[in-house]
N, C-alpha and C positions, 0 to 999 in steps of 0.2 A: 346621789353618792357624794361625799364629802370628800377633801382630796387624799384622805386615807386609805380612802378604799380604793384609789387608783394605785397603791403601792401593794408589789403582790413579792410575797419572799420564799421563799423552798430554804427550811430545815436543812444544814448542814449534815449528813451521814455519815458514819465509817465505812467506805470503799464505795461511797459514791463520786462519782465526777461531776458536781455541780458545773463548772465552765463550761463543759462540754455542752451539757444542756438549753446554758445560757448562750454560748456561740452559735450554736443552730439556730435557736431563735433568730437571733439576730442578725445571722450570715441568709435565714431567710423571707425575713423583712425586709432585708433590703434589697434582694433580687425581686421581691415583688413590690418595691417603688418605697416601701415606707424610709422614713429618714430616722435612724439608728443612729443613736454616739453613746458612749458609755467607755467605760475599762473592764476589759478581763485580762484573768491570770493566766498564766501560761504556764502548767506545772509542769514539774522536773518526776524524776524518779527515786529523789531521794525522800529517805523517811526520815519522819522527824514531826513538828510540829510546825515548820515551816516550807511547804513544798510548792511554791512559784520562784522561778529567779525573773522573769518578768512581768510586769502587765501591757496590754497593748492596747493601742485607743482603735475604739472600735473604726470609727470614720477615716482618720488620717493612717489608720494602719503604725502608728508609730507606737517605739519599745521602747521603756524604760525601764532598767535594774532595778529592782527591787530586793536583790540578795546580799548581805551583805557576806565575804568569804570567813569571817571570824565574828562571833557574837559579842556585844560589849561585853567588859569584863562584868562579870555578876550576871549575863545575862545567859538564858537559851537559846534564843528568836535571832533570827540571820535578818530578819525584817530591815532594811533599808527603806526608814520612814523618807527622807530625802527624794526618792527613786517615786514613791508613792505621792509624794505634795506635786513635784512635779509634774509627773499624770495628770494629777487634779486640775492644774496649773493652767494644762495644754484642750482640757476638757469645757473647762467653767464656758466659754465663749460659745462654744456648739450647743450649748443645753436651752435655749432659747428658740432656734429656729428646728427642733426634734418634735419628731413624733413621737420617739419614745425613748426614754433613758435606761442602758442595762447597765449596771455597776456589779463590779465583780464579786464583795461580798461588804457589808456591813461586821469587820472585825475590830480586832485588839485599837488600834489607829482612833479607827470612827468612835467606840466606846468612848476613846478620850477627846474626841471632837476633832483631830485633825487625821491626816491622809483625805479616803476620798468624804470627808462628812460636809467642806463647802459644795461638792457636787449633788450628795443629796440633798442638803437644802433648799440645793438655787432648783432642782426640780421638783422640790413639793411645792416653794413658793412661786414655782412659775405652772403650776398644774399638769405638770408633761407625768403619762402613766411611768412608772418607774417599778424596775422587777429587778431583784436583786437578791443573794442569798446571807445567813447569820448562821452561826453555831452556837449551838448548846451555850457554852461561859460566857457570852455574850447578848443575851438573850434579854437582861435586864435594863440594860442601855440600849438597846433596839427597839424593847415595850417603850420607854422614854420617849423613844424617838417617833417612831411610830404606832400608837397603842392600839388602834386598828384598821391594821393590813388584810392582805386578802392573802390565806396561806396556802399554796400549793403544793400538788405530790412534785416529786422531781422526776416527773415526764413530759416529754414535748405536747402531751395532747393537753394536760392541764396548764400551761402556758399558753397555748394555742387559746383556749374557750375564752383564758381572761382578755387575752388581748381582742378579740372580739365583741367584749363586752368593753373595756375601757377606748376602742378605737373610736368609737362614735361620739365619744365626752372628749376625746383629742383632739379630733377633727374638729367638731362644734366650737370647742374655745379657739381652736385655728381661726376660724370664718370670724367671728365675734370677736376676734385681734386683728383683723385682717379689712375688715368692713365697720368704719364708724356707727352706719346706724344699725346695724346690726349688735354691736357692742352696748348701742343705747339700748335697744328693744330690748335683749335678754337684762337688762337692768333693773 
């Protein structure tokens, strides 16, 4: 598997709750011991084209605004890029000692390389499996990014199979960071 194929994303839908999906995941990885950090959104009930007012880091539990109450002039998006670096900000130092990284979605932000895009970086280039979701207009700079992911339905059982298959390529490079000659051997 090349570190591409440790990155698995779920397809954006209309009147799907991606978060949700990815919260379970991750709210049940970590009651069964694995070590979870990431950011999800926290949607609101307004329509639009922007519907989180915050993200929360998955480990520390902390919230950050990401809404902002009036859109630049010229703009549509309530998006408070500020609210989202920060996230990032508070994230970048946990992606290191994780089993697995969930990021909230690969959007508008990451397209242009900043919000959480130093996050998903530091977890491709530190090999941690990483699942996160993209939408449609975004799709282009995602291929970019990642050209080949592992693409999932957005149900808990097809998040389930992958992380069963990337948990063992986690662990392995754990042990082989963890034990010198170990690190030498698989070299």
């Amino acid at each position: 598997m090349t570190k591409q194929s440790t990155i698995a994303v779920i397809a954006n839908r209309e009147g799907q709750d991606s978060q949700a999906l990815l919260a379970k995941a991750a709210e049940d990885w970590r009651a069964a011991g694995v070590r979870v950090v990431g950011i999800l959104a926290e949607n609101n009930d307004t329509e639009g084209m922007c519907s989180a007012d915050f993200v929360r880091d998955v480990a520390s539990g902390a919230r950050y605004s990401i809404h902002l109450d009036a859109p630049p002039p010229g703009k549509t998006c309530h998006l408070d890029a500020k609210g989202m670096n920060e996230a990032c900000a508070g994230l970048l130092g946990q992606i290191t000692s994780a089993d697995v990284v969930v990021l909230s979605k690969f959007g508008k932000l990451e397209a242009m390389e900043q919000g959480l895009w130093p996050a998903f970086t530091a977890a491709v280039a530190a090999g941690k499996p990483l699942l996160t979701t993209v939408s449609a207009k975004h799709m282009e700079a995602w291929r970019a990014f990642a050209p080949v992911p592992i693409w999932l339905e957005p149900d808990g059982r097809s998040i389930e199979r992958w992380w069963q298959v990337v948990k063992p390529i986690a662990h392995h490079r754990e042990q082989a960071l963890a034990t010198p000659d170990a690190a030498a051997a698989s070299a």
